[in-house]
KEMARMAR-643985 format. One record per atom (N, C-alpha, C): residue in one letter; x, y, z. Coordinates in steps of 0.001 Angstrom, whole numbers, plus 500000, padded with zeros to 6 digits. Layout:
N
AXYZ ...
This chain:
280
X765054695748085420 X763947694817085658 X763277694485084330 X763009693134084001 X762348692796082447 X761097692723083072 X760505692179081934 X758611691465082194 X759056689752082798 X757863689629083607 X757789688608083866 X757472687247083133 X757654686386082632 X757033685398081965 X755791684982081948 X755150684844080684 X753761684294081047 X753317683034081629 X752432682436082639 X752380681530082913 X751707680269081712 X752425679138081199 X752057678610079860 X750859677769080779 X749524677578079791 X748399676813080568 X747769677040078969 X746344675781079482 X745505675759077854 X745114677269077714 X745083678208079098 X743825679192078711 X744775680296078190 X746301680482078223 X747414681182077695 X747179680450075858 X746889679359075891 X747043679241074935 X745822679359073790 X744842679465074289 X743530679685073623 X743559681204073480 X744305681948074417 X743926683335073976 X744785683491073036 X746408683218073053 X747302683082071745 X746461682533070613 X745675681774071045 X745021681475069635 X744479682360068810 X743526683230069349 X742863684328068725 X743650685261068302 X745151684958068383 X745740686250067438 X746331685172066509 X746252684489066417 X747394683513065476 X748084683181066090 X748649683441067387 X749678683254067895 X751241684229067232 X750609684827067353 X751530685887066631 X752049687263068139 X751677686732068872 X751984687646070084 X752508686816071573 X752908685833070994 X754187685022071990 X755225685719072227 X755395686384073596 X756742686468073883 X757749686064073937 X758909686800073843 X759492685699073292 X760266684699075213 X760956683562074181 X761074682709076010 X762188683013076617 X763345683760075918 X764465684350076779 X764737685277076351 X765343686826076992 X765897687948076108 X767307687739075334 X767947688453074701 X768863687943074092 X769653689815074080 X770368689492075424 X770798690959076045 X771839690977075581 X772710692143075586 X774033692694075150 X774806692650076626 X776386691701076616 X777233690866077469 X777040692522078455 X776986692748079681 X777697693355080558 X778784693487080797 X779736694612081431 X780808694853081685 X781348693652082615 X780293693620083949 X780802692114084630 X779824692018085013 X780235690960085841 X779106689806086603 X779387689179087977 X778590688826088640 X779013688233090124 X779763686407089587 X778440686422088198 X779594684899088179 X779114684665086492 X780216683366085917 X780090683865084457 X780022682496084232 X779003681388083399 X779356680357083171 X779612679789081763 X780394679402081497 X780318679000079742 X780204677783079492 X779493677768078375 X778463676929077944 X777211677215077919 X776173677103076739 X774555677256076871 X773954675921077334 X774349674788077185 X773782673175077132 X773207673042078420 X772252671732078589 X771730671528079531 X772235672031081000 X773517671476081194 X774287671586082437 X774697672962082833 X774893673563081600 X775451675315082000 X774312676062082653 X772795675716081414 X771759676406081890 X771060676204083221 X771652674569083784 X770858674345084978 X772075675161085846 X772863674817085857 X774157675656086901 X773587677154087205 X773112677619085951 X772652679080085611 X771550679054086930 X770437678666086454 X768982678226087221 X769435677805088976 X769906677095088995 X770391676629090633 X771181677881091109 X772356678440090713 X772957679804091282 X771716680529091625 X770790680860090764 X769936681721090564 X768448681125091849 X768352680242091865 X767125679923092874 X767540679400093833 X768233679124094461 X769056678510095385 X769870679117096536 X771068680113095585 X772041680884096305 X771745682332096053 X770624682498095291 X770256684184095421 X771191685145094241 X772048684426093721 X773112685261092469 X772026685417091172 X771822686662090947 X771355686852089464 X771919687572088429 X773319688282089082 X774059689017088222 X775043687898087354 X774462686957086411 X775130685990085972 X774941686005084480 X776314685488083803 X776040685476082209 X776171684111081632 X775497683435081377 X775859682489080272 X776400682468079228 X777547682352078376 X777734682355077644 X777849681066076470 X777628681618075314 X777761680289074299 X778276680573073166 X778859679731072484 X779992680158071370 X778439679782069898 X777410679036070319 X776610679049069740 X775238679300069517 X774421678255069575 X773058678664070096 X772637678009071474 X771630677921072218 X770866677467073118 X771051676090072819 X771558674980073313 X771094673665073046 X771536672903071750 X772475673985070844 X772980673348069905 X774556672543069907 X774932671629071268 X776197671193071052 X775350669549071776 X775700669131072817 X775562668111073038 X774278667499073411 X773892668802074379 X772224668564074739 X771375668518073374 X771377668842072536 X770898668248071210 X771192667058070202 X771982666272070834 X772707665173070105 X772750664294070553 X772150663843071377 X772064662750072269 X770970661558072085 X771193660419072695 X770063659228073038 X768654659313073473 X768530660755074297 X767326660867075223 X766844660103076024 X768105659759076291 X767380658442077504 X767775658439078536 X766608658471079737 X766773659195081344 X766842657582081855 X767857657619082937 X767439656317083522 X769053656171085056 X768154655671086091 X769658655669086885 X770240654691087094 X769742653322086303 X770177651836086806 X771346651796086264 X772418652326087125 X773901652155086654 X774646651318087681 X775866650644087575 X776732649658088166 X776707650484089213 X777850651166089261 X778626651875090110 X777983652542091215 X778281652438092475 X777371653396093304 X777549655138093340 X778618655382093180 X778765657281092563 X777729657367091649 X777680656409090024 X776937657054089830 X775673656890089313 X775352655638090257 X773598655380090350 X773101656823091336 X773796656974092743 X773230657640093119 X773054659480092559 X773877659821091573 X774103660621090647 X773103660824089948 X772924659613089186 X771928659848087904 X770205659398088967 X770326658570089797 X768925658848090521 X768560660187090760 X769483660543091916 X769199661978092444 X768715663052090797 X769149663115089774 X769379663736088510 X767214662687087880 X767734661836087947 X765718661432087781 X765044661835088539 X765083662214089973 X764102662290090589 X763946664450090474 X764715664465089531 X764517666184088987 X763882666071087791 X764571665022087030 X763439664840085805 X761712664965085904 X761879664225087300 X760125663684087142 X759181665196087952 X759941665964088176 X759237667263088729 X759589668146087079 X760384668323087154 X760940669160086103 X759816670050085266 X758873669668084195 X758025670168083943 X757220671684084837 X756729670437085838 X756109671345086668 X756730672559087159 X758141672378087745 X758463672925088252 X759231674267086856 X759586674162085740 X759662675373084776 X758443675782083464 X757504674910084470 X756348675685083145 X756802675265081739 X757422674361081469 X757941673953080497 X758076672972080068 X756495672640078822 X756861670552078740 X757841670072078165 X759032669317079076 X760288668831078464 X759969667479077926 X758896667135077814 X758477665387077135 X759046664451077907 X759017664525079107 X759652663428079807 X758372662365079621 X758537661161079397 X758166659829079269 X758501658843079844 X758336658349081114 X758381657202082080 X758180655743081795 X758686655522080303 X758327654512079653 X758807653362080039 X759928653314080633 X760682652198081015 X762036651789080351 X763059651297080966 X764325651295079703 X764538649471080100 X764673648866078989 X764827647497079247 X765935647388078614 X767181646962079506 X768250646050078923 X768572644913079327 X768570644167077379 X768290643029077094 X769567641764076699 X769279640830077400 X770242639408077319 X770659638531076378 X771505638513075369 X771515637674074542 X772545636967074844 X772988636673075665 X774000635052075945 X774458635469077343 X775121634421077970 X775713634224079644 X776423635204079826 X777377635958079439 X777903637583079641 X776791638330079790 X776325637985079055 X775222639159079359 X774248639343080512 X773912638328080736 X772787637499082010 X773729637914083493 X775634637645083034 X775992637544084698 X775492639118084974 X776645639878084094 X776175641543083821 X775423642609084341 X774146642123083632 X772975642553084023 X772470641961085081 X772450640974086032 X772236640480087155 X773059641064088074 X774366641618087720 X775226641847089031 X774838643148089118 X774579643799088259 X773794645819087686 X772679645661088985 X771793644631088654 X770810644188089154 X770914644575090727 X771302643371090940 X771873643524092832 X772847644574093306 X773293645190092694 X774334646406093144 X772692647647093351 X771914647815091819 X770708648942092356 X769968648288093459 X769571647339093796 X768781647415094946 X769705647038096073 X770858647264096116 X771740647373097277 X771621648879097586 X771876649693096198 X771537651178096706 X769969651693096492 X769347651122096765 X767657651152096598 X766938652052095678 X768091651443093968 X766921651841093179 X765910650782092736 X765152651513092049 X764642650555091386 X764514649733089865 X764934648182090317 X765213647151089447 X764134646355089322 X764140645557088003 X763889644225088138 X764800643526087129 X764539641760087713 X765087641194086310 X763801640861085452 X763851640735084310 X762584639747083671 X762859638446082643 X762633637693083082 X762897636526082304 X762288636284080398 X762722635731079985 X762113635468078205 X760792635745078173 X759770635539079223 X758718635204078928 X757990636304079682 X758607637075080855 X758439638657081574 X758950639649079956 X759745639357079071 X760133640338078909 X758658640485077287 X758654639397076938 X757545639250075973 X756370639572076143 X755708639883077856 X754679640012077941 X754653641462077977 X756105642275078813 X756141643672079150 X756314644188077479 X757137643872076250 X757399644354075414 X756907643049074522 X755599643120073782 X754663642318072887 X755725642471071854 X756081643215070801 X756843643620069867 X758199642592069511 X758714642278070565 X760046641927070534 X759903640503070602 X761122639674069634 X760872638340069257 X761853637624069784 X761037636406070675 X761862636079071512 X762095634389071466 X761857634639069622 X762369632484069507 X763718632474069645 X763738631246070647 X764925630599070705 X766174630436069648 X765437630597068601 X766047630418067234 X767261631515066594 X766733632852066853 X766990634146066629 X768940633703066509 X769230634940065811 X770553634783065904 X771015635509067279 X770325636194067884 X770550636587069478 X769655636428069907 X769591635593070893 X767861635113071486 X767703635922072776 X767009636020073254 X766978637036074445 X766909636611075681 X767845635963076356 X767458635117077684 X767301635751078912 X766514637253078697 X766411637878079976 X766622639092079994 X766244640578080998 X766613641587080789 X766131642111082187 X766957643334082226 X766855644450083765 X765699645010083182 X764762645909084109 X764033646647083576 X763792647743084608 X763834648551084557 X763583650232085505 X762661650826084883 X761184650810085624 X760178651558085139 X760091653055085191 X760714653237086266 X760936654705085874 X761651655823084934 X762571654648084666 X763091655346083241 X762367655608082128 X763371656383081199 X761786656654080226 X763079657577079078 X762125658572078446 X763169659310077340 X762974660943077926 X763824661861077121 X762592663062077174 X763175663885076285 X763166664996075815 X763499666102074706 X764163667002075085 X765387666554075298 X766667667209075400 X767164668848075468 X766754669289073864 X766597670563073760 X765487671215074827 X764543670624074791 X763498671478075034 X763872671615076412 X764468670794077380 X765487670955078814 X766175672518078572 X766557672562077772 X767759673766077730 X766808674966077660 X765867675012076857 X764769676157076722 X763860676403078081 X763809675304078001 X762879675179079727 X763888675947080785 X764968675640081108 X765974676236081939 X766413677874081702 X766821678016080496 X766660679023079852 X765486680243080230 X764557679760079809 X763080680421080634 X763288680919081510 X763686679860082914 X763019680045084212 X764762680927084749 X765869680642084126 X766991681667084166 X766504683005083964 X766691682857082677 X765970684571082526 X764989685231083080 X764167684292083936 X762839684972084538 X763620685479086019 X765164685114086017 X765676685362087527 X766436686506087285 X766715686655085938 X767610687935085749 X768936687427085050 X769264686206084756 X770316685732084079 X770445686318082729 X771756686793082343 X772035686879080540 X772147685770080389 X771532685537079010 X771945684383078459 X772220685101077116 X774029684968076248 X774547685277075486 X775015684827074527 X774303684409073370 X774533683309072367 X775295684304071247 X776306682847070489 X776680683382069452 X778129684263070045 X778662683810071160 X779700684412071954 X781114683359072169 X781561683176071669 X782488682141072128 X783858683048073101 X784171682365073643 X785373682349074553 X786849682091074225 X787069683165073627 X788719683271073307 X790335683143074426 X789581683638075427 X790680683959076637 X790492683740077920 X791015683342079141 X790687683678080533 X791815684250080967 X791212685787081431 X792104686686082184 X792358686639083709 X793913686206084293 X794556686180085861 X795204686878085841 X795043687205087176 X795924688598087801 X796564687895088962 X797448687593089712 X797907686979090841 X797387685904090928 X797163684994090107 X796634683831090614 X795307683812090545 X794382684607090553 X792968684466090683 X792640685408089366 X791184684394088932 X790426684644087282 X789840686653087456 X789628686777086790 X789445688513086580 X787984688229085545 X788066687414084616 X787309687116083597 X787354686681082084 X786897686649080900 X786897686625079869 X786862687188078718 X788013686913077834 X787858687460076288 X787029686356076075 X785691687969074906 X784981687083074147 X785393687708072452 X784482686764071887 X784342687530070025 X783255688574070593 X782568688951071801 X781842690336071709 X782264691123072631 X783869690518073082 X784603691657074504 X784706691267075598 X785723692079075981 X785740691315077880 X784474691415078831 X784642690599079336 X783392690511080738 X783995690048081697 X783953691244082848 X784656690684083913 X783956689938085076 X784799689384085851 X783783688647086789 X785331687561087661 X785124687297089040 X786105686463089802 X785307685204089906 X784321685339089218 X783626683293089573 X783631682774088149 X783767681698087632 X784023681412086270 X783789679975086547 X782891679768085599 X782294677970085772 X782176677612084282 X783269676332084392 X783371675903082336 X782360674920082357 X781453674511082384 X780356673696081383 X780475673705080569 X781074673059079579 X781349672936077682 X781254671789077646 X781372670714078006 X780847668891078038 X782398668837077719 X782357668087076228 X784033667853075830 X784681669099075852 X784526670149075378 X785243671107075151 X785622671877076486 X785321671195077557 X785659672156078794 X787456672067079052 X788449670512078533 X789325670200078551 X790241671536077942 X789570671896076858 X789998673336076087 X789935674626076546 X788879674744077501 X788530675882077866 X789732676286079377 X789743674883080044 X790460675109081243 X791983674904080931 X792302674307079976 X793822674802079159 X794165675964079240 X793142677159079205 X793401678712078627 X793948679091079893 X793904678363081169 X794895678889082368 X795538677750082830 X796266677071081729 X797010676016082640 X796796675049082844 X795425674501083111 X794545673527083808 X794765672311082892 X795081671376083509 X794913669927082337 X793748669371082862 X792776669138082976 X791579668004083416 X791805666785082635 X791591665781084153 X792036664399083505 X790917664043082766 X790468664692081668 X789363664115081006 X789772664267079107 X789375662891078284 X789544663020077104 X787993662646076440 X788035663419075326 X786573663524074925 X786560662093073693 X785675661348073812 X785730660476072642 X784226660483072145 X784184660235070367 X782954660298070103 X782326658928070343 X780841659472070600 X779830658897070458 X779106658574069293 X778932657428068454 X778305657378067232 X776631657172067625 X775614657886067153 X774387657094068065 X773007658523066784 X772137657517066092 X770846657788065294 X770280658862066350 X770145660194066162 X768907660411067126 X768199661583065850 X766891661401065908 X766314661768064806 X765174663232065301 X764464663571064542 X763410664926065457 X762002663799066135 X761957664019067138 X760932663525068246 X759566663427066725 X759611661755067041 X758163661398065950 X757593659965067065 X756244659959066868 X755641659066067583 X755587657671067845 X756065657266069237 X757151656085069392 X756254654509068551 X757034653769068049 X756661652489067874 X756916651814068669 X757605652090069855 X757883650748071640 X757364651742072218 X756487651004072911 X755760651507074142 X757286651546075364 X758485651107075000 X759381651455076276 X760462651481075244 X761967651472076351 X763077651587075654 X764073650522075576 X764363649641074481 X765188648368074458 X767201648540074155 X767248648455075000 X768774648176074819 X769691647046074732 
């Protein structure tokens, strides 16, 4: 049994004040791997740690290890756009990434943990007739599955976003754009720490600095893992690695029809926005 987590509030934090703050616990333990586990997931990133968190509040499993070949939040969930939003074509996976916002917008509350979510709005924007059919057909497909859309015309989009220049002249002029107010950005890492937290407050290892050399079968069914800190056994085994899961499920055979391609994309340390929303 560990300590419980402190509950974070101003008055946690005014008393941290009076020491310097020099008596923060810390936000996850950083335990030595167990022999086994009821279930073992690899990967630390957003998705591993929530997998972690849902086993754990949900289905009642706390004998669980996370593992990571690095740190907390240092592969993809740190490298990203930060941008939450569900207005997607497809109906799989509008209703995907909705269901996935409407966790965003509790989220905080629900791990004691400000992840900076920002409801700013994501506007994508029209610069010629491809673009207009596009985003119009995006359009009517979300409110077929009842998210929420709008379109905004040159003169909607100038009033919602003052900033953005919308002469005719421009070498891409802007003849229009979707807009989803509920979208917004939020701080990626700080997701993984937040999850992290409220894992460990269930009894989860979380095991950084561990990578995954091997998966051990005996008749057909997983036994567990070589790590760089030793075997850990366990019959439930869940790969969360984003791209690298293609690698991981190789180690028994497995081809997943999935190929990883990069993403080129600026994302810089969280500094104070110049758009009041998000332009695409």
């Amino acid at each position: 049994m560990h300590k419980k987590p402190i509950k974070y509030s101003v008055f946690s934090l005014f008393k941290n004040a009076l020491s310097y703050h020099e008596n923060w616990q810390p936000v996850w333990r950083s335990p030595a791997p167990k022999t086994e586990y009821d279930a073992i997931i690899i990967g630390g990133g957003g998705h591993g740690l929530t997998t972690a968190y849902y086993l754990a509040k949900n289905h009642g499993l706390t004998k669980i290890a996370v593992v990571e070949k690095g740190w907390i939040g240092g592969g993809n969930t740190g490298r990203n756009t930060t941008i939450i939003r569900s207005n997607y074509l497809w109906d799989q996976s509008a209703r995907l990434y909705d269901h996935a916002l409407k966790l965003w917008e509790g989220m905080s509350q629900e791990l004691n943990f400000n992840v900076m979510f920002s409801q700013r709005g994501v506007m994508n924007v029209a610069h010629n007739l491809h673009d207009v059919r596009e985003l119009k057909r995006r359009w009517h497909a979300n409110r077929l599955n009842d998210i929420d859309c709008e379109w905004l015309n040159t003169k909607q989009v100038k009033e919602f976003c003052p900033i953005i220049n919308t002469s005719p002249n421009i070498r891409y002029p802007v003849l229009g754009a979707t807009l989803q107010r509920r979208a917004g950005t939020a701080r990626h890492d700080a997701v993984a720490w937040g999850y992290a937290r409220g894992a460990d407050a269930m009894g989860v290892d979380i095991i950084q600095n561990c990578e995954v050399t091997g998966i051990n079968v005996q008749n057909g069914n997983v036994t567990g893992i070589e790590t760089t800190k030793g075997r850990i056994n366990s019959n439930r085994i869940g790969v969360v690695a984003a791209g690298h899961s293609s690698v991981i499920a190789n180690m028994v055979g497995i081809r997943l029809p999935i190929e990883s391609r990069p993403l080129q994309a600026l994302v810089s340390e969280p500094v104070k926005p110049i758009l009041d929303t998000v332009v695409m």
